[in-house]
C-alpha positions in Angstrom: 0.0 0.0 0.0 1.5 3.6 -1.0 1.3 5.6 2.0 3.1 9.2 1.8 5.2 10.2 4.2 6.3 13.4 5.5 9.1 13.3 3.7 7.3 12.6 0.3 4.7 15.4 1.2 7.5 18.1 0.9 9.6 16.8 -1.8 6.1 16.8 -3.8 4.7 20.3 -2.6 8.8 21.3 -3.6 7.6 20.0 -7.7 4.5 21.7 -8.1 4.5 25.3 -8.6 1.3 27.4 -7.4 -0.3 27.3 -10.4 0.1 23.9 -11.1 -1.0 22.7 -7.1 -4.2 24.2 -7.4 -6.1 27.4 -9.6 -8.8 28.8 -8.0 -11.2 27.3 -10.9 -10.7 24.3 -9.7 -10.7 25.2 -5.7 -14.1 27.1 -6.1 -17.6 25.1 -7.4 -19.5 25.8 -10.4 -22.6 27.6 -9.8 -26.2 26.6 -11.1 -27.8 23.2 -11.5 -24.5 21.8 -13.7 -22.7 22.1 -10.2 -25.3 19.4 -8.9 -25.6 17.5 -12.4 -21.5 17.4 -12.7 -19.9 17.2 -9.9 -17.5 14.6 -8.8 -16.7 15.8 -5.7 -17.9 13.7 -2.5 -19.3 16.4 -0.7 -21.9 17.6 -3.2 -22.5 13.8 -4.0 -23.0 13.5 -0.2 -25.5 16.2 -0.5 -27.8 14.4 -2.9 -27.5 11.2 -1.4 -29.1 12.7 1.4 -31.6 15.0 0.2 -33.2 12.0 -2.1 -33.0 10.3 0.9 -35.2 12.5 2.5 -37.9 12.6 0.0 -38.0 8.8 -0.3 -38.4 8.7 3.3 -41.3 11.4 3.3 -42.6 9.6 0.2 -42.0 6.4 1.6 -44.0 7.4 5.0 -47.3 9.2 3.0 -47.5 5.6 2.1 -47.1 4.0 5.7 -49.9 6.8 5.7 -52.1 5.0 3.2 -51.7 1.5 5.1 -52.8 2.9 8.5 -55.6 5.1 7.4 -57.2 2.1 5.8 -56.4 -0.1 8.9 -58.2 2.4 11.5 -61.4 0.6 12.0 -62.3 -3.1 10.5 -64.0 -3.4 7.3 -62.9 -2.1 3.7 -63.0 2.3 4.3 -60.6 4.1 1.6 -58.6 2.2 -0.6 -59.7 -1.4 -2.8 -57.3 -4.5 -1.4 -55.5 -4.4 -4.6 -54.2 -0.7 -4.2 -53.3 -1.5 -0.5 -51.0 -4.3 -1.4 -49.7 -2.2 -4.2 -49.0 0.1 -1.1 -47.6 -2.3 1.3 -45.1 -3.6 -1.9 -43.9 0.3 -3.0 -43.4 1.3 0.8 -41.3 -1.3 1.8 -39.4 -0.5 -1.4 -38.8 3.2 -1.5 -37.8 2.7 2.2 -35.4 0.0 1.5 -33.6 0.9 -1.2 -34.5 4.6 -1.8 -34.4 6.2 2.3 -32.2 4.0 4.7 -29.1 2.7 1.7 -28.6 6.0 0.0 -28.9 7.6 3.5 -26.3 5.8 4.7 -23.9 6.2 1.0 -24.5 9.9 1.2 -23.7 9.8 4.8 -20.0 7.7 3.7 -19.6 10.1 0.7 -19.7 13.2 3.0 -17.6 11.3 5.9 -15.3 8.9 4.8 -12.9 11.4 3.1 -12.9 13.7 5.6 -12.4 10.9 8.2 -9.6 9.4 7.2 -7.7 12.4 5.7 -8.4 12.0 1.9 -8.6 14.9 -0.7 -12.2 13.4 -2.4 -13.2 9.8 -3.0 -11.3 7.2 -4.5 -13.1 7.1 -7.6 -15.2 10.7 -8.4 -16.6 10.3 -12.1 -17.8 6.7 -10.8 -19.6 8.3 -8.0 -21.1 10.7 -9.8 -22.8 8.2 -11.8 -24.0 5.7 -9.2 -26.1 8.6 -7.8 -27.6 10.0 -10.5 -28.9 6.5 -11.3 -30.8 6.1 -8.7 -33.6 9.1 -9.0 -34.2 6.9 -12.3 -34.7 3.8 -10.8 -37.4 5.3 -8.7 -39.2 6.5 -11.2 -39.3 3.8 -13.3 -40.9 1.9 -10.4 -43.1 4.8 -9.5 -44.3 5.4 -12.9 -45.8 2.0 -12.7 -48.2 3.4 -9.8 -50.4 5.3 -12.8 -50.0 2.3 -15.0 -52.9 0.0 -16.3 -53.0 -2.8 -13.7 -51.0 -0.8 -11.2 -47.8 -1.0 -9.1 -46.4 -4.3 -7.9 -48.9 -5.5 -5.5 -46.8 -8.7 -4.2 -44.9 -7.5 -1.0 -41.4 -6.1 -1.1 -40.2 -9.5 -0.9 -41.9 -10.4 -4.1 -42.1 -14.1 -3.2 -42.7 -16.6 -6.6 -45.4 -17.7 -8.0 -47.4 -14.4 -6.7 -45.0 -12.2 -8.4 -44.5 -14.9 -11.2 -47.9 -16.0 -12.3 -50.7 -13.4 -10.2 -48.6 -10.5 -10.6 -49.3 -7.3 -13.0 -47.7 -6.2 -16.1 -45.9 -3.2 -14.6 -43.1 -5.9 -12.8 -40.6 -5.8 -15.5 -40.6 -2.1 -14.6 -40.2 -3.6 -10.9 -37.2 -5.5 -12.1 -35.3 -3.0 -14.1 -35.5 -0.5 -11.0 -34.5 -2.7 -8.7 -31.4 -3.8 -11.6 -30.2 -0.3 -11.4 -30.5 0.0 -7.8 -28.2 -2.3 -7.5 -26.0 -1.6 -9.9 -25.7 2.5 -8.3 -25.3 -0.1 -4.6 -22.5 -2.1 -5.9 -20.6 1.3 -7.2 -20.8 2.6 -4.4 -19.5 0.1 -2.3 -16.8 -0.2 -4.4 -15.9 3.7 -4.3 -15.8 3.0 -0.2 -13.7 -0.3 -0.3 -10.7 1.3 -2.3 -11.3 4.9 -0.9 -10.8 3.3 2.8 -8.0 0.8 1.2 -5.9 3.3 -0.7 -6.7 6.7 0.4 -6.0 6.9 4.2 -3.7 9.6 5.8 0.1 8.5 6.3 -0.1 6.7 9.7 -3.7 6.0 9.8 -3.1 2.3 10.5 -6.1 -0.1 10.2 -6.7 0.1 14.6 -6.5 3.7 13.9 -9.3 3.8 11.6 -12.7 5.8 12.6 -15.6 2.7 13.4 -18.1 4.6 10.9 -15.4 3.9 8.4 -14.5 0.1 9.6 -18.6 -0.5 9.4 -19.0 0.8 6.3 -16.0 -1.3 4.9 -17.5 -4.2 5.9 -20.7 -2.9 4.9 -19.5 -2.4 1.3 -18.0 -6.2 1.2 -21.1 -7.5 2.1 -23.0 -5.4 -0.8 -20.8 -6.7 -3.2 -21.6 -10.3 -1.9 -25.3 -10.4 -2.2 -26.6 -7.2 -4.6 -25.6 -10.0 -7.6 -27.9 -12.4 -5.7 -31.0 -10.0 -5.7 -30.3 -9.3 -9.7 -30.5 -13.0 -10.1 -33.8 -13.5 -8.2 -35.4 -10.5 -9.9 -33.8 -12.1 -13.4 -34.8 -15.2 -12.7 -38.7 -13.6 -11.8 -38.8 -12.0 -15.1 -37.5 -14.5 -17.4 -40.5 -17.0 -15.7 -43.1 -14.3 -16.5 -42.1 -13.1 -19.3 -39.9 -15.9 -21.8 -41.6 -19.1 -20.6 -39.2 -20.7 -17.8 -39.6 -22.4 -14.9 -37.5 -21.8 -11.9 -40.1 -20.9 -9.8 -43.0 -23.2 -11.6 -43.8 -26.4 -9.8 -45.6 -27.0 -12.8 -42.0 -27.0 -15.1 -40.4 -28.7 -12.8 -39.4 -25.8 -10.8 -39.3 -24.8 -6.9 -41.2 -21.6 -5.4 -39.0 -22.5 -2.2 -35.9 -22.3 -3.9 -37.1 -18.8 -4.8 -37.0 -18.0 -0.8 -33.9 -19.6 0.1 -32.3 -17.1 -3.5 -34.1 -14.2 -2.2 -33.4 -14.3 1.8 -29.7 -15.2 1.3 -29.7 -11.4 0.4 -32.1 -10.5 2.4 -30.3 -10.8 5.5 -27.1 -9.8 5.0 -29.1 -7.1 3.2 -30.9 -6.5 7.4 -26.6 -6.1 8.3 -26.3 -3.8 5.3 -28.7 -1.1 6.7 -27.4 -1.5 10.2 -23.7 -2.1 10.5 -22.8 1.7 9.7 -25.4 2.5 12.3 -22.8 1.2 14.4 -20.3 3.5 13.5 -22.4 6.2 13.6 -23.4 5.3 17.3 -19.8 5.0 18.0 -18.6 8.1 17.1 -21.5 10.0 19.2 -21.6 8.1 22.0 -18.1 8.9 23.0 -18.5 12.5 22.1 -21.4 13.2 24.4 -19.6 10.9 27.3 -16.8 12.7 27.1 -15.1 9.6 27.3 -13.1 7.4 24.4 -14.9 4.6 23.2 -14.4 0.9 25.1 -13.4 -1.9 23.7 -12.2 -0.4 19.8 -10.9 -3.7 19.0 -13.7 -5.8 20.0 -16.3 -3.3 18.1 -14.1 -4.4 15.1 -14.2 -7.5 15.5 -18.0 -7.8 16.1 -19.0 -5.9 13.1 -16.6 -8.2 11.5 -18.2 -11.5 13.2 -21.9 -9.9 12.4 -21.3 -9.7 9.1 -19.9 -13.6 8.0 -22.4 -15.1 10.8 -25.4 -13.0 8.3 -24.7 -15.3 5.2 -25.3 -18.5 8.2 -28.9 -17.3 9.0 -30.9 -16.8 6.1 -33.5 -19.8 6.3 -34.8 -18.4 9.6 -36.9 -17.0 7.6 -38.1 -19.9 6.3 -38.8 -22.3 9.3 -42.4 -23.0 8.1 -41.8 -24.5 4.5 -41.0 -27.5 5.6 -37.1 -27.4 6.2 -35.4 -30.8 7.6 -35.0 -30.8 11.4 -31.4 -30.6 11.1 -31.3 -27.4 8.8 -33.7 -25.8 11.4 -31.7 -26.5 14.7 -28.5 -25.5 12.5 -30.2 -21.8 11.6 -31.8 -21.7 14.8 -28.5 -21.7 16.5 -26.5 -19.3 14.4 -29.6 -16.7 14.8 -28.9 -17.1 18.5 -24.9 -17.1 17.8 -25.5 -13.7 15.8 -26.8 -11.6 18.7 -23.2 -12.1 20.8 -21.6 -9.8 18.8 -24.1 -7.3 18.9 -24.5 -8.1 21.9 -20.6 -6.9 22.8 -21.1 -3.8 20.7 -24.9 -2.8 23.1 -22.2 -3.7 26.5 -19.5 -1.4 25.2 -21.5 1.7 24.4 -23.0 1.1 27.8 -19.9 1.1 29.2 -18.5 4.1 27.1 -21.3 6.0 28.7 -20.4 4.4 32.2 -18.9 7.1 34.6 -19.0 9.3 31.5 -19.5 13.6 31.9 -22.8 12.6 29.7 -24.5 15.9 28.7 -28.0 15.0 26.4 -27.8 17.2 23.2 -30.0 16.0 20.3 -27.7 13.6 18.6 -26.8 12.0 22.1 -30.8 11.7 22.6 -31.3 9.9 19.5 -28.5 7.2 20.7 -29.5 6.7 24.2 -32.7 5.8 22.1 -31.5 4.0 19.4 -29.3 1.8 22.4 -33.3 0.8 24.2 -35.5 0.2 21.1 -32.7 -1.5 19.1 -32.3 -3.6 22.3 -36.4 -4.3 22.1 -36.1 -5.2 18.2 -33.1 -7.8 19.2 -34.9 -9.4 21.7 -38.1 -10.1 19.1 -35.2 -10.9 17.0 -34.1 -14.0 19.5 -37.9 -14.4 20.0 -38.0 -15.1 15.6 -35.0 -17.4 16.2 -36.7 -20.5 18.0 -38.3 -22.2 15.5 -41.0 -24.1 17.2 -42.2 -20.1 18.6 -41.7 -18.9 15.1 -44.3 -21.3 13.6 -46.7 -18.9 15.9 -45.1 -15.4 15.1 -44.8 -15.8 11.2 -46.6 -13.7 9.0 -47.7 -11.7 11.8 -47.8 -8.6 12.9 -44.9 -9.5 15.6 -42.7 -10.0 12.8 -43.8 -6.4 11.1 -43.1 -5.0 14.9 -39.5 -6.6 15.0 -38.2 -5.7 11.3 -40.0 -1.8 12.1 -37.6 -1.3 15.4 -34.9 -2.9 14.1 -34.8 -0.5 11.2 -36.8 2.5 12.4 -35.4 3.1 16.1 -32.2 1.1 14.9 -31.5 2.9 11.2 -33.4 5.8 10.9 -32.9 7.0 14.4 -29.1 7.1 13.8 -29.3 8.6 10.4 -31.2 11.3 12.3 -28.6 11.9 15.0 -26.0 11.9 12.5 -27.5 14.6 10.9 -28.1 16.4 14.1 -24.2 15.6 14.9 -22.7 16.8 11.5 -24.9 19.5 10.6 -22.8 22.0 12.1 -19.8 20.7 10.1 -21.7 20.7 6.6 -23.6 24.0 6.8 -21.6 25.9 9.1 -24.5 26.7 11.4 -25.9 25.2 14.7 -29.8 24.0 14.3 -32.1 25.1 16.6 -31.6 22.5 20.1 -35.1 22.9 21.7 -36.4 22.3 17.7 -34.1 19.7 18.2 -35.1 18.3 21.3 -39.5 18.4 20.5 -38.5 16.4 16.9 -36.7 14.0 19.2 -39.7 13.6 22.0 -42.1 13.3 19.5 -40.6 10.8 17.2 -39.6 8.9 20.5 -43.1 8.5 21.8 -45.3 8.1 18.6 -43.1 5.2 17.4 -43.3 3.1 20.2 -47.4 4.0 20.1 -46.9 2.8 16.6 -44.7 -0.5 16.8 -44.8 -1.5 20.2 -48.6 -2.3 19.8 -47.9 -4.5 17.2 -46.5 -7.2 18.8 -49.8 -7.8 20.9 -51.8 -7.8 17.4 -49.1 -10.6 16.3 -49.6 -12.2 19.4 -53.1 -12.2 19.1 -52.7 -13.6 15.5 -53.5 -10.4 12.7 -51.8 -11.5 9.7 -49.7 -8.9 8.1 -50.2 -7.3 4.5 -54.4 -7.9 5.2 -56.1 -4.4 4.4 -59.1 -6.0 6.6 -59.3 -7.4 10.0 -61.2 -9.5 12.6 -63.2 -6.7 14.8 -61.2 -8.1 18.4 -57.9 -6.1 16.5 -59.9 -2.9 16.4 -59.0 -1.2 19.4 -55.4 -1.7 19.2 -54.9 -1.0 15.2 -56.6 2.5 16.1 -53.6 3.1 18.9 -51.2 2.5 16.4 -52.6 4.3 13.2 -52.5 7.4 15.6 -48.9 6.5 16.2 -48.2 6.6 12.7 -50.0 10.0 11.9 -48.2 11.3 15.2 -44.7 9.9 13.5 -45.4 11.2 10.4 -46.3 14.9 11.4 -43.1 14.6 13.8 -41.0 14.3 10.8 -42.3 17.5 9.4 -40.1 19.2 12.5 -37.0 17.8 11.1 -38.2 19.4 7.7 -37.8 22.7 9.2 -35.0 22.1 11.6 -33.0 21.8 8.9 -34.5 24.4 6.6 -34.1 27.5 9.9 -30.5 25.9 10.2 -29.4 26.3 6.5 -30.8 29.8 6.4 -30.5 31.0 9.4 -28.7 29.1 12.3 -26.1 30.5 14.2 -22.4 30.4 13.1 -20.8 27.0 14.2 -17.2 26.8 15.4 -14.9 24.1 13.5 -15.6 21.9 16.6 -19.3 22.5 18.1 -19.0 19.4 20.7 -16.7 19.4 23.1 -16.1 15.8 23.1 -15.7 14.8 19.3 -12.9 13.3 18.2 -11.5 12.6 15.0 -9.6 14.5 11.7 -13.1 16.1 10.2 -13.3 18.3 13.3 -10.0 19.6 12.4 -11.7 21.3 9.0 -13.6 24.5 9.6 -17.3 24.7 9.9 -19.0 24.7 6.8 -16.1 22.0 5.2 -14.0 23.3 2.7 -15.2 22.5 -0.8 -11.7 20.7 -1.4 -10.5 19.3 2.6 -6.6 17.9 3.3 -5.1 18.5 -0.4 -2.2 17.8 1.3 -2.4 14.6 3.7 -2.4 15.2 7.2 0.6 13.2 9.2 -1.4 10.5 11.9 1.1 10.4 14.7 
């Protein structure tokens, strides 16, 4: 690996005259929408990431809006069954692959540079492209909303023969958008994997190395891995529709279960992809607010590292009713259970980060201590999933739709928020507004646990999941949580404008606006250069 060293950095500064290092054309960005269309440099790219993010989640949630309007009182009120499936498939969608993964890219494009001392990412026309692929993508599989026939109506997980043989014509639209959102996936992983390899400042050894950028490393291997496996499943979905084959066709001598055990060998690692650089993120914060350096570095490392091979062990938990051998269920049983020791060791050492800590509760450190409790709940209904014979009970029902929703809203979006909340000072330049800060956090804390927690009784009790009508004993409680939902969705709208007032009008931020943080992007001033560390900075 070519690391510079001090040395190198002066006899190379010594070559270059002024003109020649940098002209200010190149040091200052182009103005207008070309700026946005062009660019190749990460913290624009960032930008975008995030801001599509945003609407996808907004987009995303006026659908979760559909579901639980129709689910307020038993009986059939707004929308027919076939438009409500159409919903439940497009929201699960959009906020897969369109809100929580390019949240998190956009968050690496803005932070891995800067992290680990690098001018810009490792490969910037690249990048370029693997964003502005994705708006596409969505609206190929939007368009299909106002289509004869309609939208996907099979469930995101678009299980053969439903989206093989009962499905409408719009899912070759389906599978060409999901294509090229894996295609922009896989670039970007590959962007972070030889950015983190090849572009770290001289002396930034590997145990020196920020956590958000070790998750997202690992993160990035593990989209590699499995983003080929989805293109096949989709492939292999179309080409039975569409051109006469039978992979999935009992009737051509295919197997609809070998479509699950295809599709959930990325779908879980696919669970690790949207919460690994959580991880980071929660180790980087949690320190900051504790005033206190993070325990156990090593071990965190080696966790994320265990999560992520232990997530290709796991995938036919999942599967546990189709009739799997007794062996095969005992073997996935056990590495389920197996899977929560590392995280585990990651929930003890942020604990113990914030043990004896000078902890003060700003609104990125609120969002943690949150994220740490209801990504605790979601684990244990996690090991609940695991035991087969007590899976029989919870699957398909609303227990599981309680599990997946804390693992990835209090687990994943929760930590997007606070990294927002914790780097918005270093992007814009300004402070947001802390008691705005503080009512988004209070109200997105209590409506979602009146909007999931619920939702493990109604498993419990038995209420199917993806059913737009119900038995009239689920009445009561599916009214507690649609006024959840409204509650979260409205709360979101406070985020909205947080982030509006702070762009506008916040207050000037210093280059370091928390005491505690830690780390080479709090040695840039606040807003970021439009070019940061030109010239390496020396890790002693």
């Amino acid at each position: 690996m070519n690391t510079l060293t001090p040395e190198n950095q002066v006899s190379m500064e010594e070559t270059l005259s002024p003109e020649q290092d940098h002209d200010d054309g190149h040091h200052a960005p182009p103005q207008g929408i070309m700026r946005w269309l062009l660019t190749t440099n990460h913290k624009d790219i960032g930008t975008l990431y995030l801001w599509f993010s945003f609407i996808m989640f907004l987009l995303g949630g006026v659908m979760a809006m559909v579901i639980r309007a129709e689910l307020f009182q038993p009986g059939l009120q707004l929308v027919d069954p076939n438009f409500f499936n159409q919903m439940t498939t497009v929201h699960g969608l959009v906020m897969v692959f369109g809100a929580v993964m390019p949240a998190f890219t956009g968050l690496a494009n803005w932070l891995i540079p800067m992290m680990i001392g690098a001018p810009d990412m490792a490969l910037p026309r690249m990048n370029n492209w693997s964003f502005w692929i994705l708006p596409f993508a969505f609206l190929i599989l939007l368009s299909s909303l106002f289509m004869e026939g309609g939208a996907p109506n099979f469930g995101w997980t678009f299980y053969a023969p439903l989206s093989t043989q009962y499905s409408p014509d719009s899912t070759a639209l389906f599978v060409f958008s999901v294509h090229i959102m894996g295609i922009s996936s896989i670039m970007g992983a590959i962007n972070v994997i030889v950015t983190v390899i090849n572009m770290r400042a001289p002396g930034m050894t590997w145990m020196k190395l920020p956590l958000f950028a070790w998750t997202w490393l690992i993160t990035a291997f593990l989209l590699i891995a499995v983003m080929p496996v989805l293109a096949g499943a989709v492939t292999m979905v179309l080409t039975d529709k569409y051109f006469g084959t039978s992979f999935f066709e009992a009737a051509g001598g295919g197997d609809p279960v070998m479509f699950q055990h295809i599709f959930w060998f990325f779908g879980h690692p696919e669970v690790y992809i949207m919460i690994l650089p959580s991880f980071g993120i929660m180790s980087a914060i949690i320190p900051t607010f504790s005033r206190k350096k993070l325990f156990g570095y090593s071990s965190m490392v080696y966790a994320t590292a265990s999560i992520a091979i232990l997530s290709f062990l796991v995938w036919a938990h999942h599967m546990f009713t189709t009739g799997m051998p007794v062996f095969a269920e005992l073997f996935f049983m056990y590495c389920t259970m197996l899977i929560s020791v590392p995280t585990g060791v990651k929930i003890f050492n942020w604990v113990a980060t914030m043990w004896k800590g000078s902890l003060t509760f700003e609104t990125p450190m609120l969002f943690a201590i949150s994220f740490l409790v209801l990504f605790t709940i979601g684990g244990f209904s996690g090991l609940m999933l695991a035991i087969t014979p007590a899976d029989f009970q919870y699957h398909d029902t609303y227990f599981v739709v309680a599990h997946f929703h804390y693992v990835l809203v209090t687990g994943a979006i929760f930590t997007i928020m606070a990294a927002v909340y914790y780097w918005l000072p270093k992007w814009t330049g300004r402070m947001y507004d802390e008691r705005l800060g503080k009512w988004h956090f209070w109200c997105s804390v209590i409506s979602v646990n009146v909007l999931f927690f619920p939702m493990h009784f109604l498993g419990l009790a038995g209420m199917p999941r993806r059913i737009p009508d119900y038995a009239i004993q689920f009445a009561d409680i599916n009214q507690i949580v649609s006024i959840g939902a409204f509650a979260f969705g409205l709360s979101q709208l406070i985020f909205l404008v947080v982030l509006i007032k702070c762009i506008r009008s916040g207050e000037k931020a210093p280059a370091k606006p928390w005491e505690g943080a830690e780390g080479l992007e709090w040695d840039l001033p606040s807003p970021a250069p439009y070019h940061s560390f030109s010239t390496p900075p020396v890790i002693k």
